[in-house]
N, C-alpha and C positions, 0 to 999 in steps of 0.2 A: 418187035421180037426181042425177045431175051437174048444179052450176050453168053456167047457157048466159046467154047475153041480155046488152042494155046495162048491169041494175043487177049484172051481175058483173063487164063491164068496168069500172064505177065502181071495184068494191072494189080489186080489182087495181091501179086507180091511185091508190088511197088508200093502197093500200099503199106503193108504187112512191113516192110523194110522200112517206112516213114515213121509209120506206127510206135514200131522198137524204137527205132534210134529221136523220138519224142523231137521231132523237125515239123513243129506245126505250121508254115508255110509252106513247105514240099507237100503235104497234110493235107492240107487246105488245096491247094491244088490239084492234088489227084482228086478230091473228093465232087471239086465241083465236074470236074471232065467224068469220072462216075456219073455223075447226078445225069447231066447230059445224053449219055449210052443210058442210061434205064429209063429216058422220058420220066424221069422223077420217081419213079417207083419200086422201093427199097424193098418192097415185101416179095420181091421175086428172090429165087432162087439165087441169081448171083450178088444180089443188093443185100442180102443176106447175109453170103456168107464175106464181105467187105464188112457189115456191120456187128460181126462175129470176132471179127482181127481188132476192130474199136474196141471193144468190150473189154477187150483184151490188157489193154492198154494200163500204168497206174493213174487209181483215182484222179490223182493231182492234174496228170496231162491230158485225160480225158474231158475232166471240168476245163481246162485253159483250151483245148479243143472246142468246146462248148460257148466258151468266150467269143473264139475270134467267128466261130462261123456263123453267131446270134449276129454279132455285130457287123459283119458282110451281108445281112440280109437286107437292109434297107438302099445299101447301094444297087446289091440283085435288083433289088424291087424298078429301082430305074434303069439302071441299062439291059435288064435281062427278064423282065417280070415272067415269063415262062416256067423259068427254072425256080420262082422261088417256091413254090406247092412243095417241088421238090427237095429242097435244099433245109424248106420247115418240118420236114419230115424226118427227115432223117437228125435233127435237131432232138425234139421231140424221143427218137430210139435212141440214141446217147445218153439223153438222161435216165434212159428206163432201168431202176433198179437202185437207184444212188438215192442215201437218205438226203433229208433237210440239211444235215451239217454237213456234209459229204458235198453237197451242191451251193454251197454258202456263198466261193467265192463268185456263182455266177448267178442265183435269184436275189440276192439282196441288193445289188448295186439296183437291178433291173424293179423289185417290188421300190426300193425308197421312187426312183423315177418314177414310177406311175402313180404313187400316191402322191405327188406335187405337180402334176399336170391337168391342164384342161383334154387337150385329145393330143395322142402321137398324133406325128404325121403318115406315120407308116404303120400299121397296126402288125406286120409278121413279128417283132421279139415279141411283143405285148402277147400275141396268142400262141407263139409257142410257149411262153412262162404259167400264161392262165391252162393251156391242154396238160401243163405236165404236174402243173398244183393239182390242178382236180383230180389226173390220173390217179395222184397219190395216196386221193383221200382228204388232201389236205384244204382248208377251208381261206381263199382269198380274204384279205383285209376288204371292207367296205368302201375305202379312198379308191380299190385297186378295179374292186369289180365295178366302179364307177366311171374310172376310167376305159374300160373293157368294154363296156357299152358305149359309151361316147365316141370314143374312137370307131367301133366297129359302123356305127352311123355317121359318123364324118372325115375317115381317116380318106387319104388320096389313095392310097393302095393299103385296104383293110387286110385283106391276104384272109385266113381260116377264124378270123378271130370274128368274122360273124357267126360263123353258126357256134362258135367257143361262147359267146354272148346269150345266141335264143336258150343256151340249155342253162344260164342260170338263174335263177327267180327269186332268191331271196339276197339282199333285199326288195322287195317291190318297187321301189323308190331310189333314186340317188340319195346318198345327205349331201350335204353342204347348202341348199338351197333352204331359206327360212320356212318357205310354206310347203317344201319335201319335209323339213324336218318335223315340223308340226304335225303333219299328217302322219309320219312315220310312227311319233309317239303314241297318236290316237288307234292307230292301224294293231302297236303292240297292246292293246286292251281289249280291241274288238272282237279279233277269232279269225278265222281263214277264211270265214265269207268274204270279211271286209278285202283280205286280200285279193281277194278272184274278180271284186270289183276294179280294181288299179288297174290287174292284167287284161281285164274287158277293155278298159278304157286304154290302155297300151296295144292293143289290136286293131283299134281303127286307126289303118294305113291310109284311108281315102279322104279327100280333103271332107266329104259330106256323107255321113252314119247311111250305112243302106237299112233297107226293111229287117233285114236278119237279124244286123248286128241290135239293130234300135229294140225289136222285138226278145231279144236275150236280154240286154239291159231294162227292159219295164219288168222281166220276171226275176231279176235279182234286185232289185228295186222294191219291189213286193214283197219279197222273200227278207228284206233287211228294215223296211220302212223309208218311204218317200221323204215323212219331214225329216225323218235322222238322218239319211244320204243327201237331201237339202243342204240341213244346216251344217254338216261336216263338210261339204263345198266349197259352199258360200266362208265357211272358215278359212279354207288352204286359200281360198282364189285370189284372198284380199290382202294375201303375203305376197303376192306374186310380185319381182322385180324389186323386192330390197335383197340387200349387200349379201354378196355370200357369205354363209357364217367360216364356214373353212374355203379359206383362200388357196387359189391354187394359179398355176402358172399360165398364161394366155395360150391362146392357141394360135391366136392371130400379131401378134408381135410381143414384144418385151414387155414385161410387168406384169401384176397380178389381175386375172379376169374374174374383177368386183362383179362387173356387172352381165357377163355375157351370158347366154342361155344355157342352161344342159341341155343336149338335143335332146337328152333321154327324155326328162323331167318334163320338156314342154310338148313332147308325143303326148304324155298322160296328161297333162294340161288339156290339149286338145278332145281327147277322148270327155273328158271330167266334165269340160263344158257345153257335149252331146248329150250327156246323160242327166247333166242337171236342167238342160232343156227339157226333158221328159217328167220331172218331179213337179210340182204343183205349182204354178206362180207366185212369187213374192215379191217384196219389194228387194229384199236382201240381193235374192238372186240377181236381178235387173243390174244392181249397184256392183256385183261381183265380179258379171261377167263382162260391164262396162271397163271396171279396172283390168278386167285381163286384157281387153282389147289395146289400150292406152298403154298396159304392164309388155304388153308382147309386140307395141311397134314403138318402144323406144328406140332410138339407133345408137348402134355401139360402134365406134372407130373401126375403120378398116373392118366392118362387118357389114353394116347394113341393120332393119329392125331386128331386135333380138329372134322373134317369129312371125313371120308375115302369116303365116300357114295356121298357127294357134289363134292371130289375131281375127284371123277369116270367122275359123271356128266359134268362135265366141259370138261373134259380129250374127253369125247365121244363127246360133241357140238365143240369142235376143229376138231373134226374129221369131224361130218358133216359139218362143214364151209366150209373145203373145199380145199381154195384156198391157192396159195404160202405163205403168210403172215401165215396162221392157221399152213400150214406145218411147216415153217421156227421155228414156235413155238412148235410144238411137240419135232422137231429134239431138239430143247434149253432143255426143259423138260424131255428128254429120258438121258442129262445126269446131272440132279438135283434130281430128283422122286428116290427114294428108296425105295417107297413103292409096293411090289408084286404086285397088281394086276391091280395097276392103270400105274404100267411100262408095264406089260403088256398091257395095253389098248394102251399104247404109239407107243411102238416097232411093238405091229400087224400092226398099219396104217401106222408107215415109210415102215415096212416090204410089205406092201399092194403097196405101192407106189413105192415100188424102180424098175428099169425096170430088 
């Protein structure tokens, strides 16, 4: 229920009295005990008219307001994670209205950070920075919405910045990764078919292509040409697991993470290597999807394989391929793979095969 009555006109003017006299701890304070009385939800009548008295405020203390309560969210996020939907929202109405320079001293610290990281650990500043760029119109750096995606898939408490993530699409690809980048360039020549192919292959969530999705990818396959979506493949597949071109800060301890996965980039890995099962057998292919296999269960310190999950997938599109070159390569891979379950996937199909 919505706060009514005179002990809510009090707070309001405790607010209002904080407000003026630019006491951003007393600020901060009353705001989270608000957050708490509206169950987070500022778009009510009394969340309102508190976020009416903000408004109010000069630029300067508004922005330094904007500071300290982005930077209170990741503790929320631990000791309080209820409150922080809340607490990001009202974040988010703060800035509504304040240009690029206006808001300077609080997205640039926060854009430099996400363009040298691999993922936050806590994805609430990250998505309220990205919900109030786009509100604006304004167009994230590609370091930033890479990190936006990454986090939003690996963060410990992603908070809104997953669904801030599914609404952006371009680019299709992360860069930093040598066989995203290659493919990135090829993708800017080809036209938006090409692209609706990435997001195909970024839509299978399940470790194994069902009938649907398999059945949309043979008609955009047809629709673009089997050997040209082949050999554009077999091209990105065989970068997979060199150095990242743009370095950026680990996510799993100190130093720069050369070699760890983008989760984003190795979703569409995943997907890439269902749909190049469906193109015509070659030997390329066989060779491609072997390296991905080997590319996707290297192990990275304090990680584990880069993708067990991509490694499957490729392990299974050898399978479906089919033919002697696809076999010849399982047999190669049954004795390099050490990893349980994707040798398993190996041995079932020579074991399938053998008379």
């Amino acid at each position: 229920m919505e706060p009514q009555g005179s002990e809510w006109d009090a707070r309001v003017a405790g607010v209002r009295r904080a407000a003026e006299a630019g006491v951003i701890e007393e600020l901060v304070r009353l705001l989270y005990r608000v957050n708490v009385d509206l169950g987070g939800d500022w778009s009510l009548d009394a969340g309102c008219r508190v976020i009416e008295v903000l408004g109010r405020m000069p630029v300067s203390t508004r922005v330094l307001l904007l500071c300290r309560m982005t930077d209170g969210l990741e503790e929320t996020a631990v000791h309080a994670p209820s409150e922080c939907r809340g607490l990001a929202a009202l974040v988010v109405r703060l800035a509504d209205g304040l240009t690029c320079e206006q808001l300077a001293a609080w997205r640039k610290p926060l854009l430099a950070l996400a363009a040298e990281v691999m993922t936050l650990w806590e994805g609430w500043r990250l998505g309220c920075l990205a919900e109030v760029e786009l509100a604006a119109g304004r167009t994230l750096p590609d370091a930033v919405i890479a990190t936006v995606r990454r986090t939003a898939l690996a963060a410990e408490s992603p908070g809104d910045i997953l669904d801030v993530a599914a609404g952006i699409a371009e680019p299709p690809l992360n860069p930093g990764e040598p066989w995203a980048d290659r493919a990135l360039a090829d993708l800017a020549v080809t036209g938006p078919a090409w692209h609706a192919l990435i997001g195909h292959a970024l839509a299978l969530s399940h470790s194994r292509p069902g009938v649907g999705w398999q059945r949309a990818g043979r008609g955009m396959l047809a629709r673009l040409g089997p050997e040209r979506v082949r050999s554009a493949i077999n091209g990105w597949l065989v970068l997979t697991g060199e150095p990242r071109s743009l370095p950026v800060k680990s996510h799993h301890g100190p130093g720069t993470a050369e070699f760890e996965a983008d989760p984003f980039n190795f979703r569409a890995l995943h997907g890439l290597a269902a749909l190049l099962a469906l193109t015509p057998a070659h030997p390329e292919s066989a060779a491609a999807l072997g390296h991905l296999v080997e590319a996707s269960l290297v192990r990275i310190p304090r990680v584990g394989p880069r993708s067990h999950k991509t490694a499957a997938g490729a392990a299974r599109a050898l399978v479906q391929l089919g033919d002697q070159d696809a076999h010849d390569e399982l047999d190669r891979l049954a004795g390099t793979v050490t990893y349980p379950p994707v040798l398993r996937i190996i041995s079932g199909a020579l074991a399938a095969r053998t008379p």
